[in-house]
C-alpha angles and dihedrals in degrees: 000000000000113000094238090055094058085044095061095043092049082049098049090053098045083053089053087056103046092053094045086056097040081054095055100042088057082054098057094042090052087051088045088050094044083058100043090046085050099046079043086053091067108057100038117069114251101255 
């Protein structure tokens, strides 16, 4: 194996996992705004 060819593959898996962390982290920031827009709810009358 060539080093450039485990360099891209190492590359191309530390790419996956930042995107399926980049994924979970907008899931949790659209959780974290639906509360906020909820808590938000409450104080503010329905228009």
């Amino acid at each position: 194996m060539s080093i450039l060819y485990k360099f891209a593959m190492i590359r191309r898996e530390l790419l996956a996992k930042l995107r399926e962390d980049m994924e979970k982290s907008m899931k949790n920031w659209n959780k974290y705004n639906e509360l906020k827009q909820k808590r938000l709810a409450r104080f503010l009358p329905v228009q």
